[in-house]
C-alpha positions as CSV (number, residue, x, y, z in Angstrom):
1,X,-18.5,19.8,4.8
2,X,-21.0,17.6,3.3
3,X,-20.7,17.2,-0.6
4,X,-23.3,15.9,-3.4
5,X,-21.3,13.4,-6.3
6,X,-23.5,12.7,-8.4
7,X,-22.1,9.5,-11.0
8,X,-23.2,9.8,-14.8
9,X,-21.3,6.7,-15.9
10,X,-20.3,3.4,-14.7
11,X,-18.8,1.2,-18.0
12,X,-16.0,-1.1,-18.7
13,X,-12.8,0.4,-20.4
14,X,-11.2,-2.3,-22.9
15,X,-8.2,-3.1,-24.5
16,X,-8.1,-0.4,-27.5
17,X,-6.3,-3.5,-29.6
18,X,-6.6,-7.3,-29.7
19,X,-4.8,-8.5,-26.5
20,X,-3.4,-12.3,-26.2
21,X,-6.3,-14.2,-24.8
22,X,-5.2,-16.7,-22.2
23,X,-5.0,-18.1,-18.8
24,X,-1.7,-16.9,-16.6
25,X,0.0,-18.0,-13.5
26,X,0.6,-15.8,-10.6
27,X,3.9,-16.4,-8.8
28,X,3.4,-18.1,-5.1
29,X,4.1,-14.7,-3.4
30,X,0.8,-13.5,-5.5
31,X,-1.1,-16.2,-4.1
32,X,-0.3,-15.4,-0.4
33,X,-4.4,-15.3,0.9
34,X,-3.5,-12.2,2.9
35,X,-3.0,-10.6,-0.3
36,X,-6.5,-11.2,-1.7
37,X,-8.4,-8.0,-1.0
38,X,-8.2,-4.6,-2.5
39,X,-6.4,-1.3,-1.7
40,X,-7.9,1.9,-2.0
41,X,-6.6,5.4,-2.6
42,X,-7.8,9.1,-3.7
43,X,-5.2,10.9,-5.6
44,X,-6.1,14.4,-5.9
45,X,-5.3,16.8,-8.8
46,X,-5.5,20.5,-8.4
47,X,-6.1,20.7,-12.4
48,X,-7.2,19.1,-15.1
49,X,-9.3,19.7,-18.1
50,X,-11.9,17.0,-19.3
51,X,-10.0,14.4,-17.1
52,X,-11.8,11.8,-17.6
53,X,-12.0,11.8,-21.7
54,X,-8.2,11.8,-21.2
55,X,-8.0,9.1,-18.7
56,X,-10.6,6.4,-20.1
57,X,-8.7,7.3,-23.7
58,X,-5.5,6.3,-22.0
59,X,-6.6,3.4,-20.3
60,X,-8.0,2.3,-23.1
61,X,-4.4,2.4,-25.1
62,X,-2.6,1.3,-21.6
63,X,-4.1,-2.1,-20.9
64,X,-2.8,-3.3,-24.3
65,X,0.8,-3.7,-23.2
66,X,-0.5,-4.4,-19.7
67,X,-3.8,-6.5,-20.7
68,X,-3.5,-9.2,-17.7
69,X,-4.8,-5.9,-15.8
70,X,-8.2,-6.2,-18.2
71,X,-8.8,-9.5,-17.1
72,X,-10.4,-11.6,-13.9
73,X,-9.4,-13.6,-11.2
74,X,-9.6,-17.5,-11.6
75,X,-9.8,-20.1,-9.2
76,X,-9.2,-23.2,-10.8
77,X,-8.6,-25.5,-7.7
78,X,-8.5,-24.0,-4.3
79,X,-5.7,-21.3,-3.4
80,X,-4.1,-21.5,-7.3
81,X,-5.5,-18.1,-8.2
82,X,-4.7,-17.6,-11.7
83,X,-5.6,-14.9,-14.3
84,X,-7.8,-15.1,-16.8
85,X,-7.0,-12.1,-19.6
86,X,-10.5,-12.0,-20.6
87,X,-10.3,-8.2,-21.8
88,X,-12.9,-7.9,-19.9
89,X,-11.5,-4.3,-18.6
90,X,-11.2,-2.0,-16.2
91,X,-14.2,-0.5,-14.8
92,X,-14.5,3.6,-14.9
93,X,-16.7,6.3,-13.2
94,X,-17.6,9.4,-14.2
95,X,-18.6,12.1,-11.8
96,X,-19.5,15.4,-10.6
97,X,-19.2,17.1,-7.4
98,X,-21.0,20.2,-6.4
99,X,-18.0,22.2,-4.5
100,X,-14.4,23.5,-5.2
101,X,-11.3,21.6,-4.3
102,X,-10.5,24.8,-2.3
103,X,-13.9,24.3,0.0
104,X,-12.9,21.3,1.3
105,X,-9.3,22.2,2.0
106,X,-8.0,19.4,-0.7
107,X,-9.2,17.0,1.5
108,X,-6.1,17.6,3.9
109,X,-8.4,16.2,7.1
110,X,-8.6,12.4,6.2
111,X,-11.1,12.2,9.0
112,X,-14.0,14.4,7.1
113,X,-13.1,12.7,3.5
114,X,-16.2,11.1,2.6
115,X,-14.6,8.0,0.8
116,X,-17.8,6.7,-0.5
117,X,-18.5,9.3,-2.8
118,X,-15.2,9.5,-4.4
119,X,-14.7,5.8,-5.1
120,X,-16.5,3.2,-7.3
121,X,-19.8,1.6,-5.6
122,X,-19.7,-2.0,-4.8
123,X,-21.1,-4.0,-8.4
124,X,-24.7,-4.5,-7.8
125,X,-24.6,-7.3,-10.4
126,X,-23.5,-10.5,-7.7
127,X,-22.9,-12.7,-10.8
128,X,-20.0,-10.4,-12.3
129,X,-16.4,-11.3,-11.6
130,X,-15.2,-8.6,-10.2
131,X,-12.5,-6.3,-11.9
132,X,-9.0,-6.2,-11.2
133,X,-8.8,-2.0,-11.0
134,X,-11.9,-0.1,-10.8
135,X,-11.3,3.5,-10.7
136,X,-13.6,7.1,-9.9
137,X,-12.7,10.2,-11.9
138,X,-14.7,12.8,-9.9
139,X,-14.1,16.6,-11.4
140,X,-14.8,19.4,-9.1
141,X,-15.8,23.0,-9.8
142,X,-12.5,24.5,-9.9
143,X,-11.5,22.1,-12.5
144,X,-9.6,20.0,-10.3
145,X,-10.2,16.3,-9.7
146,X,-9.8,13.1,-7.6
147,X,-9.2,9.8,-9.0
148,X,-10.5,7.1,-7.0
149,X,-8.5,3.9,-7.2
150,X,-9.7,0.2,-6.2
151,X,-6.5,-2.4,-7.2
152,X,-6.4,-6.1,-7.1
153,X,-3.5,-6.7,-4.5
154,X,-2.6,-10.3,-5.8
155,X,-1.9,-8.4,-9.3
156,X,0.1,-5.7,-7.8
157,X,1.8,-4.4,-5.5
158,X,2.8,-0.5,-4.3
159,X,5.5,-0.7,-6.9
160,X,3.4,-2.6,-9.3
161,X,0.6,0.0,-9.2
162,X,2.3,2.8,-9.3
163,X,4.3,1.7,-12.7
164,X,0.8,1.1,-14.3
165,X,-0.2,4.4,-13.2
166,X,3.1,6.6,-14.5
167,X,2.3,4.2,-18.1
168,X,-1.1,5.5,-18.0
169,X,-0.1,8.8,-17.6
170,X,2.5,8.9,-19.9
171,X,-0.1,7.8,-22.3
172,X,-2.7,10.5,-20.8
173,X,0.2,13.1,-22.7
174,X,0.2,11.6,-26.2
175,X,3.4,8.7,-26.2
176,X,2.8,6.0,-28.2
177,X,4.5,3.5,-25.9
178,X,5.3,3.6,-22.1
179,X,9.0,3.9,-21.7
180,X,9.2,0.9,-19.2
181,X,7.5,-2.1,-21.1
182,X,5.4,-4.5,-18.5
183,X,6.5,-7.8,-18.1
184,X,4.2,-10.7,-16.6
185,X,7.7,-12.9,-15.0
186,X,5.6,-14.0,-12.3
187,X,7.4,-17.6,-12.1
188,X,10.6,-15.8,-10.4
189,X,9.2,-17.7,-7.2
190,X,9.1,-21.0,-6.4
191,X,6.2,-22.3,-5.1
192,X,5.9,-22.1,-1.0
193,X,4.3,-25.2,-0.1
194,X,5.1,-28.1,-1.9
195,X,3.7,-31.3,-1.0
196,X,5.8,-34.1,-0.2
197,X,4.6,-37.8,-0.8
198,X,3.6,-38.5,2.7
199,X,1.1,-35.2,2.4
200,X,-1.2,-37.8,0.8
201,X,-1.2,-40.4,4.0
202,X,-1.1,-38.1,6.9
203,X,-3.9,-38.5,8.6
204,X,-6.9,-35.0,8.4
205,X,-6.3,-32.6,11.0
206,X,-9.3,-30.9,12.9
207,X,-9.4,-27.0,11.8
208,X,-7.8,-24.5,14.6
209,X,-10.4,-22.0,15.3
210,X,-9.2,-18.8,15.1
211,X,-8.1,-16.8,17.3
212,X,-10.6,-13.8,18.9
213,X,-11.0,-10.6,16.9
214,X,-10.0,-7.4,19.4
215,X,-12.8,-4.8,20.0
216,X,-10.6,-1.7,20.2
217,X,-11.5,1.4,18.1
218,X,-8.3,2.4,15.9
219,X,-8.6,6.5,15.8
220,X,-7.2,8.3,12.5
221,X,-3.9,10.5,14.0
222,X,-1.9,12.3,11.2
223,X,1.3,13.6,11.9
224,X,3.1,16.2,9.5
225,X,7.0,16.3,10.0
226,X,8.2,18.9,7.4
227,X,11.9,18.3,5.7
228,X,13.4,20.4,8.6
229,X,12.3,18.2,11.0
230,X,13.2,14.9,9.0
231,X,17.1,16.5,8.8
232,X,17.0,17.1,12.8
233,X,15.7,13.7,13.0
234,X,18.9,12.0,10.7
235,X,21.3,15.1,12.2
236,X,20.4,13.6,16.1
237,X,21.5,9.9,15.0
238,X,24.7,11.2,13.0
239,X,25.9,13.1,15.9
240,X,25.0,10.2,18.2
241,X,26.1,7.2,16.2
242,X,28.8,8.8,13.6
243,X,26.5,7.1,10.5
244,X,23.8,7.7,8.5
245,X,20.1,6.9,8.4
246,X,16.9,7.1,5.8
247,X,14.1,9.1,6.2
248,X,11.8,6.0,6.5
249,X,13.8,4.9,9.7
250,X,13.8,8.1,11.5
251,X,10.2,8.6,10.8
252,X,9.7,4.4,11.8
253,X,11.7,5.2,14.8
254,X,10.1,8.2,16.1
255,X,6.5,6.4,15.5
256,X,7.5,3.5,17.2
257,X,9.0,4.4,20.2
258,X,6.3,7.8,20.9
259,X,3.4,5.2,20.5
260,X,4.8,2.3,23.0
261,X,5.4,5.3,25.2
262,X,1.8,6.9,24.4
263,X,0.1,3.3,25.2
264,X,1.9,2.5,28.0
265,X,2.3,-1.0,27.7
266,X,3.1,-3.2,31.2
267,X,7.0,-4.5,31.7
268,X,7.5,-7.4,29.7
269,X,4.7,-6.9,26.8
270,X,6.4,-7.6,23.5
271,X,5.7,-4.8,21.2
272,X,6.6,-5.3,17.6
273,X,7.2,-3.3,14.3
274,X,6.3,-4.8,10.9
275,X,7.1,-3.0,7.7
276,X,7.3,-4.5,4.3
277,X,10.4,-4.2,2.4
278,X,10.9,-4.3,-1.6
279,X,12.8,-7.6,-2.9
280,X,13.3,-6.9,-6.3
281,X,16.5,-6.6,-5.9
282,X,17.4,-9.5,-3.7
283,X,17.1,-11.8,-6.4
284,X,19.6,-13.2,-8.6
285,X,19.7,-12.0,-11.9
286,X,17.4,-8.8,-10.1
287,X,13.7,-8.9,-11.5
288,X,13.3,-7.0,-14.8
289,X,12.2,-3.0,-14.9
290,X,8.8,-3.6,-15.8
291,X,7.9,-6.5,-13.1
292,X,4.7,-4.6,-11.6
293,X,3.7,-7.6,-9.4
294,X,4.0,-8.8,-6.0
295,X,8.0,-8.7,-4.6
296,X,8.5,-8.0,-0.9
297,X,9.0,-9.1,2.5
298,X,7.7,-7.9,5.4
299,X,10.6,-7.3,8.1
300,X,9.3,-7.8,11.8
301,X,10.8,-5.9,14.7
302,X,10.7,-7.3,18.8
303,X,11.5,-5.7,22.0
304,X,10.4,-5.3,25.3
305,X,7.8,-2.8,26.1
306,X,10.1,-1.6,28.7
307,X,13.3,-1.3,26.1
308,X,11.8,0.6,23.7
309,X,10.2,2.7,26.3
310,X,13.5,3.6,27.7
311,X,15.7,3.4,24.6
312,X,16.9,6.9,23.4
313,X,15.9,7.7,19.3
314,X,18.9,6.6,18.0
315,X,19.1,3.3,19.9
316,X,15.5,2.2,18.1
317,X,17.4,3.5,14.8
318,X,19.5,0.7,15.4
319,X,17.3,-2.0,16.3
320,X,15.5,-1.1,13.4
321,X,18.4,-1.1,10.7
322,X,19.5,-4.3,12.9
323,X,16.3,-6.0,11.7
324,X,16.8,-4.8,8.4
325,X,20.2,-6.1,7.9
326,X,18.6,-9.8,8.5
327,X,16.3,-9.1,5.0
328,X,18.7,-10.7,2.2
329,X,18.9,-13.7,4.5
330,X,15.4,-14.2,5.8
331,X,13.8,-13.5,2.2
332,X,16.3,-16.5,1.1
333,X,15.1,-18.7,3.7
334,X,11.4,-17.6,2.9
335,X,12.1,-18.7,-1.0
336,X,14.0,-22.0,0.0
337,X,11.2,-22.9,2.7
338,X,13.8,-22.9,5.2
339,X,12.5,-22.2,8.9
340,X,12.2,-18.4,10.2
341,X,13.6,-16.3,13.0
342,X,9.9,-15.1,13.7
343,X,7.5,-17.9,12.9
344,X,6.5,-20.4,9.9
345,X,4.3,-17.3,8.2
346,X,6.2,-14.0,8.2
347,X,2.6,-12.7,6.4
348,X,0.4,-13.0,8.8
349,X,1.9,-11.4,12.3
350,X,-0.5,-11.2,15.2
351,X,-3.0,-8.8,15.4
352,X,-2.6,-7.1,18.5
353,X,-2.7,-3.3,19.8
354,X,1.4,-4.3,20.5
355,X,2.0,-4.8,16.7
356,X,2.3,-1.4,14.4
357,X,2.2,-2.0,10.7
358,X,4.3,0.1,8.8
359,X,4.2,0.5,5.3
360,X,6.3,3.1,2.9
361,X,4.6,5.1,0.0
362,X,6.6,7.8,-0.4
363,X,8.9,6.0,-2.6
364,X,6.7,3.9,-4.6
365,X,5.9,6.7,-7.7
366,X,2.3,7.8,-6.8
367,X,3.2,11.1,-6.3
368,X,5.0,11.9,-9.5
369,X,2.0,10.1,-11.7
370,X,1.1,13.2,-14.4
371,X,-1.7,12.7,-16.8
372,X,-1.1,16.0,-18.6
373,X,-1.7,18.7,-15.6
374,X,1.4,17.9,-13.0
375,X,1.6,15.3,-10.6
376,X,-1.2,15.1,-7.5
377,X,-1.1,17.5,-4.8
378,X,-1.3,14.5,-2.2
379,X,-2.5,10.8,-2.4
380,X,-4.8,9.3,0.5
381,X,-4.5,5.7,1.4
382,X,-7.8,4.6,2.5
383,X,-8.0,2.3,6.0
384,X,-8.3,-1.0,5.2
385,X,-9.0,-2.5,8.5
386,X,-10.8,-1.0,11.7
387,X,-8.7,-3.1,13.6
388,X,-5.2,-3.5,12.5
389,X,-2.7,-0.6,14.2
390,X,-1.0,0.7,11.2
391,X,0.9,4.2,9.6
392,X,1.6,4.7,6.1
393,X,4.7,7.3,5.7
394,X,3.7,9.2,3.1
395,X,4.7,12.8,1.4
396,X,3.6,15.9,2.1
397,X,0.4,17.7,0.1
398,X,2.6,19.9,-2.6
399,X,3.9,22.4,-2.8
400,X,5.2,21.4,1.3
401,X,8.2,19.2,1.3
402,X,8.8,16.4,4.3
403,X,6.4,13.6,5.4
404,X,2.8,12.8,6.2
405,X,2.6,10.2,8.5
406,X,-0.9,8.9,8.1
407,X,-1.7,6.4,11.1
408,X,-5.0,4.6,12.1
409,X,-3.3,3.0,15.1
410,X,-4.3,4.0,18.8
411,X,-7.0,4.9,20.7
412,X,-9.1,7.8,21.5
413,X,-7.1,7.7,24.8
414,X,-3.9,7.6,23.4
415,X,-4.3,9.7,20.5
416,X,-3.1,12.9,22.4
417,X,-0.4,11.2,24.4
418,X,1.4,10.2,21.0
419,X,0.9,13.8,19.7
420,X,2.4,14.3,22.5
421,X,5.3,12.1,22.4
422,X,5.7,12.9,18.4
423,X,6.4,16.8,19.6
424,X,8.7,16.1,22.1
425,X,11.1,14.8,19.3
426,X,11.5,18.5,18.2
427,X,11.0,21.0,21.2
């Protein structure tokens, strides 16, 4: 169903208070180019009256204790990305749609969400830095509404966001102060690359080209596994293996193994799992409670197409907590500079159809953010790239309890196959 948004205003929300004005670092994970861009999301609220008053108000109030978020991007030489806390702010959009939450089913089918409408437009204004959170509050005519969120990733990451968020909500409901102070403590990481005297003699190296983009078409594919079917999931690998596993590697596990089987890749094709794990506490002391910036790792999974074709669902449990196990030391050697099991740049795996990125949101807070009228009924990570296979675990639109596995990963002719293969987990 085709909607009309129409936006009535587009301004910059400040700092309610003088903020420190001042130029700050950004640790070395920050810095890490693949985390330049922007993530976007739609949060989606059954209720909630005059929303936006209440949300600019807040936002005003919460970027005082968290004012680096008010400020720009800064580039003093190249690759030192730095932030200026400018106050400039965050820039907010009111708007209306013509249609009930209801009529559109709450925006449960991702593939019919018409993401332009419901998130900021790009700045027309090409000489304007751009802002490190831009945000859309959109109110329907049932009274419901969905935010829009565009975030900085070299600011923030999952974690980082989603603690700004529950800050602004908590402010949203009338406390004076969040109850988890920010901290900036962005020099926790030593810097990656340092250069060593000789850097300045070696002779220039010619630029490697790089490689060929693919040309497949990634097709939207979510998969709903309700709590029942999570608990047959961990019950199968208990009985099999006498432990335990999380939710996030059953669902990893099933995904995994049902899309190598759904694609059908030749004996001897290396297929590999990335998912990004949460370092915090790795380090030594742990990073403070109100750290909201970049801290994890991403964990990368191998096998043979032909293993992981044949292995049974706990077996791929096991390669998978396997990996896992290796974090604590390859984070260490990441941080010392030390050489890796899987390459020189654990950040930037190849993109190929045999890769799946995996990322985890149902932990990170997004869905118990309340601004005065409950949490959201389900949060929508928008695609990011037409071209990189990847799933985002999420949680099920309330008041449904279990997972939303949200995937832009396959094929048009493997999408049914891995429907397919996902099914046979629980017949």
């Amino acid at each position: 169903m085709a909607i009309s948004v129409i936006r009535s205003s587009d301004s910059f929300v400040k700092p309610s208070e003088r903020t420190p004005s001042h130029v700050l670092d950004l640790s070395a994970i920050d810095r890490i180019p693949v985390l330049r861009c922007n993530a976007r999301t739609l949060h989606v609220f059954r209720h909630g009256l005059d929303a936006a008053r209440v949300i600019k108000e807040a936002l005003s109030k919460a970027l005082v204790p968290y004012y680096p978020i008010a400020g720009r991007l800064v580039e003093s030489v190249p690759g030192e990305l730095r932030v200026d806390c400018s106050a400039e702010g965050v820039r907010f959009v009111e708007a209306t749609a013509d249609c009930k939450l209801e009529s559109v089913d709450y925006f449960e089918d991702v593939v019919s969400i018409p993401y332009d409408e419901l998130l900021p437009r790009e700045l027309q204004d090409p000489e304007s830095r751009e802002p490190l959170v831009q945000m859309q509050v959109t109110r329907f005519d049932c009274g419901g509404f969905v935010m829009g969120l565009i975030f900085c990733h070299s600011i923030c990451d999952g974690l980082g966001a989603a603690r700004f968020l529950d800050a602004l909500g908590e402010f949203a409901r009338g406390l004076e102060r969040p109850a988890v102070e920010p901290v900036w403590y962005r020099h926790f990481f030593p810097t990656l690359t340092p250069q060593s005297e000789s850097d300045d003699v070696s002779p220039p190296q010619l630029p490697i080209p790089p490689p060929p983009m693919p040309n497949y078409q990634l097709q939207h594919a979510n998969i709903d596994l309700p709590l029942e079917d999570i608990n047959k999931l961990k019950r199968i690998f208990r009985e099999s293996t006498g432990q335990n596993c999380s939710t996030f590697e059953a669902v990893a596990a099933s995904f995994w193994r049902s899309r190598s089987l759904a694609i059908g890749s030749n004996p001897g094709t290396e297929v590999c799992l990335v998912f990004f794990a949460n370092c915090r506490q790795l380090l030594d002391p742990p990073l403070p409670n109100g750290f909201y910036g970049n801290c994890f790792f991403p964990v990368t999974v191998k096998a043979p197409s032909e293993l992981l074709q044949g292995a049974s669902f706990a077996d791929v449990v096991k390669i998978i907590q396997e990996a896992k196990e290796k974090l604590p030391s390859e984070f260490e050697k990441f941080k010392n500079g030390d050489p890796l099991e899987h390459g020189a740049d654990p950040f930037a795996p190849p993109v190929a159809y045999t890769t799946l990125f995996l990322s985890e949101w149902g932990r990170l807070g997004f869905n118990q953010v309340d601004y005065g009228w409950g949490p959201p009924m389900h949060v929508v990570p928008v695609q990011g790239s037409s071209i990189i296979p990847a799933g985002i675990v999420g949680s099920l639109p309330l008041p449904r309890k279990g997972v939303r596995l949200m995937t832009w990963c396959i094929e048009e002719a493997h999408r049914l196959p891995l429907l397919d293969q996902m099914a046979k987990l629980f017949s």
